[in-house]
N, C-alpha and C positions, 0 to 999 in steps of 0.2 A: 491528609485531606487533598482534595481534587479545586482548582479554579479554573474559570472559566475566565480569557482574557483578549480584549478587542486586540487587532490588526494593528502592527507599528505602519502608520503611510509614510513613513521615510523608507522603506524596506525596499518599494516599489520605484526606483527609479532608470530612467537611461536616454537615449537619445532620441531630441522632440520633431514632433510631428503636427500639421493640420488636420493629416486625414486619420488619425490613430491606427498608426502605423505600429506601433509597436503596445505590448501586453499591458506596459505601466499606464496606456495611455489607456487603455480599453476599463480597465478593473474599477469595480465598487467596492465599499466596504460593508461589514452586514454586522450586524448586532445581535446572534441569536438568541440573547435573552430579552432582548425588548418585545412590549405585546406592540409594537406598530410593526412589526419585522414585518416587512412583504420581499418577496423573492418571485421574479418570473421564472415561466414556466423554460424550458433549455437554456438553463444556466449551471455554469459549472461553479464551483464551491471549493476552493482552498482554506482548510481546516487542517491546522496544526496539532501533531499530538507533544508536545515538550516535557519526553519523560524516558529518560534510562537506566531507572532505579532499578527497572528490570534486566537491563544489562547486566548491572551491576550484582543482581542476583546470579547472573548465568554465570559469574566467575570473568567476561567480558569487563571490556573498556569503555567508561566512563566516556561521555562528550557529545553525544548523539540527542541530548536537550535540545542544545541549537541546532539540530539539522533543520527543523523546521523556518526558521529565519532564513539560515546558509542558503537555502533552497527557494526561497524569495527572491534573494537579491539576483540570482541567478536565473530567473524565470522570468522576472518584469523587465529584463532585457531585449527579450528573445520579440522575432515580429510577430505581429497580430494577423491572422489570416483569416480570424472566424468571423462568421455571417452577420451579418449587424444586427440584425433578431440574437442574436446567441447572448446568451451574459456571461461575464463571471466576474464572481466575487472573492472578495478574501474576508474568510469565516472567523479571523482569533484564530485564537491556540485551546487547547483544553491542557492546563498544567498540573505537572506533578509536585504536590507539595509533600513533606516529611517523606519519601520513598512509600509511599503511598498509592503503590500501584493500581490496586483493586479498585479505588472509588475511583481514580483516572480513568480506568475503562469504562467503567456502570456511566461517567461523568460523560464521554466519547461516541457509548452508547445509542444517549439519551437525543444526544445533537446528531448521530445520523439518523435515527428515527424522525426527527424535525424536519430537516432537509431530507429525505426522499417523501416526506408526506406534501413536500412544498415543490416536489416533482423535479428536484434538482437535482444531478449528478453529482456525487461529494466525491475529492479526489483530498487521503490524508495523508499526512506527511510527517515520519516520526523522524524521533522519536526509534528506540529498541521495538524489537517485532513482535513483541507484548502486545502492540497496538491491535494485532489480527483478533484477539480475542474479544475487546470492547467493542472492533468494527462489526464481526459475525456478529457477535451481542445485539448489534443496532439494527443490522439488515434482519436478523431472524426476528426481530419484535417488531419488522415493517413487513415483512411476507407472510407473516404466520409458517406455522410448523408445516403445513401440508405441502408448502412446498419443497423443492429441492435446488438448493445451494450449490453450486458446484467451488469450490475454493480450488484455483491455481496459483499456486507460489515457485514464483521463480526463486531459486534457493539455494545452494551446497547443502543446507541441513534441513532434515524432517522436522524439526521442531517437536515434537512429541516427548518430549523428558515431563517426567511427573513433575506437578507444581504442590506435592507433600511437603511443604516449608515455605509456601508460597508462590504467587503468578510470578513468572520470568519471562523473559525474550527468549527461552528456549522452549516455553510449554502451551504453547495458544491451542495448535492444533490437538494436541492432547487431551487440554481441556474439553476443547468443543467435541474431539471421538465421544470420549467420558458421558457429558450431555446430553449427547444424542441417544447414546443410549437407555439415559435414567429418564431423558425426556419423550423419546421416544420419536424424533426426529431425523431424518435421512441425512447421512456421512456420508457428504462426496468432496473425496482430497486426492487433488493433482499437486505432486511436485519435483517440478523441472529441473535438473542440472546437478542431481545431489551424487555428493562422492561418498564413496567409503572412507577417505581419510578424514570427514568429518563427521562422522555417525559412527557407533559402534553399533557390536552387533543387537544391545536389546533393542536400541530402536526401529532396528533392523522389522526386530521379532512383534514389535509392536504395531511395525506400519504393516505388517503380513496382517494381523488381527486386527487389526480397523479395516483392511479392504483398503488402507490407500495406493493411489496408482502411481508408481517412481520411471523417470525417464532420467539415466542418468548422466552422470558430463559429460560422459564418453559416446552418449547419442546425441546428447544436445547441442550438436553442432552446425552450421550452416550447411556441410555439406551432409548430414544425415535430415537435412529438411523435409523429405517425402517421409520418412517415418516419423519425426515426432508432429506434423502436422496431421498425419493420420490417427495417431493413438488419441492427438488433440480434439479432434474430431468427434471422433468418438465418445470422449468425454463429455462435450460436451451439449452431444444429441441427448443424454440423458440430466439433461438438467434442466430445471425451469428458468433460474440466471444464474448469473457468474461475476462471482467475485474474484478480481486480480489482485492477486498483493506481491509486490514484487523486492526480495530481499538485497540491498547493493552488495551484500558480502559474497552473494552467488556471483559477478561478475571477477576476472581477474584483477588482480590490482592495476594491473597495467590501464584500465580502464577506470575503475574504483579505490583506489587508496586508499580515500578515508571513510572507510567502516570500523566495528571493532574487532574482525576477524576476516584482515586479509588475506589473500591468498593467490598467486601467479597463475596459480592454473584451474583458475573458475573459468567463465564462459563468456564468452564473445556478444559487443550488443546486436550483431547480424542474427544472429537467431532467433534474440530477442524481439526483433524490431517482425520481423516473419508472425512469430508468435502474437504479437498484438493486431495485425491483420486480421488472424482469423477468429480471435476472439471479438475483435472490435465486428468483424462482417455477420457475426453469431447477432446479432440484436438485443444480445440476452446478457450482456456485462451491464451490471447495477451500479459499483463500483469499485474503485481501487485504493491502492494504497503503496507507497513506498517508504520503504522501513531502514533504520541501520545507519543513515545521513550520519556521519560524524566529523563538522568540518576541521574538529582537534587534530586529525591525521589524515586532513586533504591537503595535496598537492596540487598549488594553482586552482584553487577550486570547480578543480575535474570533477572530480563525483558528486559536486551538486550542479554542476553543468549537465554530468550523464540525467541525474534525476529530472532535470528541466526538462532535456530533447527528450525525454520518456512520456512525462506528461505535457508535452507540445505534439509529440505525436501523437499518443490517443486523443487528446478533445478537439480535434485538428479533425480528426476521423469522424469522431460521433456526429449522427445527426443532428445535429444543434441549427435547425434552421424552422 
């Protein structure tokens, strides 16, 4: 089973201010199952996914439940720069109950379908990257079929492994190719930073036969920025919006620690930080997602630091005024 669970307000703390200076100071909390829920319109929306059953399917490391908390505490520190017109809230968690993946997503869904109909920016926070498939879930039952989705995943892995024994954190994108096809809906998958030491080759053969477009570590560098800004480009002239989901195991450890599948030689957040420019300057990002938080195997809680300055800089950008 999937629940649905208000916002801890102790999560939200740090140093006080008259002029709400800082994020803890700015935030509401929202109840998305109440019928008095009102939400104004350029409000951003922290919404938790608390579920790494699918981790745990991928053969991964258990602990990325609490990434969603972990990434609170570390966020309602950070300053407040946004427009006084801008809101944001903090949405709950959607939890995973018995390893119970599937109605977690349907459950994840359902609440971004709510918040973009309430014209909100949902920004989630898992949670294993299971979550991408609940999220497109919710976005394609807010745009309908006829449009076109562009998904950019910043990542080491395709994601694409079959979910024949069930959804995982290694199969969202998978699913959704699979979908589109039985449904009948446009497949557009960017992802950035993938290595061959974390992919073999059927996934290889797989992202060949969906059409997805791979930029890999070895381009995704700061100083290869005229090329993956351009291919970026590209991408995403052909789309109606764009969903970011951005994976912390793609980053090196040296930046990201605690995921469940570190690695030294992932990629730097200078390229990173490039890349949400030009998706952010596109007008066309719906929303995001950061996936893989596990603060079990954070260091000084760097990596849910990283995930904060991530989402301080996109809502920081958007027009929220």
């Amino acid at each position: 089973m999937a629940i649905y669970t208000l916002a801890r307000t102790e999560l939200w703390q740090g140093r006080s201010s008259e002029e709400k200076l800082y994020l803890h100071e700015k935030v509401k909390f929202a109840d998305l199952e109440s019928p008095e829920l009102q939400l104004q319109e350029k409000t951003v929306a922290i919404l938790g996914y608390a579920c790494d059953a699918g981790v745990s399917r991928n053969n991964g490391r258990p602990g990325a439940v609490d990434g969603p908390d972990a990434f609170r505490k570390q966020f309602s520190k950070l300053p407040n720069h946004l427009h006084y017109n801008a809101g944001l809230v903090d949405a709950g968690n959607v939890e995973c109950k018995d390893e119970d993946v599937e109605e977690t997503q349907e459950l994840l869904a359902d609440k971004i379908v709510l918040l973009l109909r309430k014209r909100v920016f949902p920004v989630v926070i898992g949670g294993g990257h299971d979550v991408a498939y609940g999220h497109f879930k919710g976005l394609l039952g807010y745009t309908g079929k006829r449009k076109t989705i562009g998904i950019i995943n910043l990542d080491a892995h395709l994601d694409l492994r079959s979910n024949e024994h069930g959804n995982h954190s290694g199969s969202p994108f998978y699913q959704i190719g699979m979908e589109s096809k039985a449904q009948n809906f446009p497949f557009k998958y960017m992802c950035m930073g993938v290595r061959s030491d974390s992919n073999d080759r059927s996934l290889f053969k797989t992202a060949t036969s969906l059409g997805v477009e791979i930029i890999p570590r070895e381009v995704f560098a700061i100083h290869r920025r005229e090329v993956v800004i351009s291919q970026l480009q590209k991408f995403i002239t052909n789309t109606d919006y764009v969903y970011l989901t951005i994976d912390l195991d793609g980053f090196s450890s040296a930046f990201a620690p605690g995921v469940s599948a570190a690695s030294p030689v992932g990629f730097s957040h200078d390229i990173v930080m490039e890349v949400l420019k030009v998706i952010i300057s596109s007008g066309k990002l719906l929303s995001m997602d950061i996936a893989e938080l596990n603060p079990a195997y954070d260091v000084d809680q760097q990596t849910a630091k990283l995930a904060a300055t991530l989402v301080h800089r996109t809502i920081h950008s958007l027009p929220l005024r």
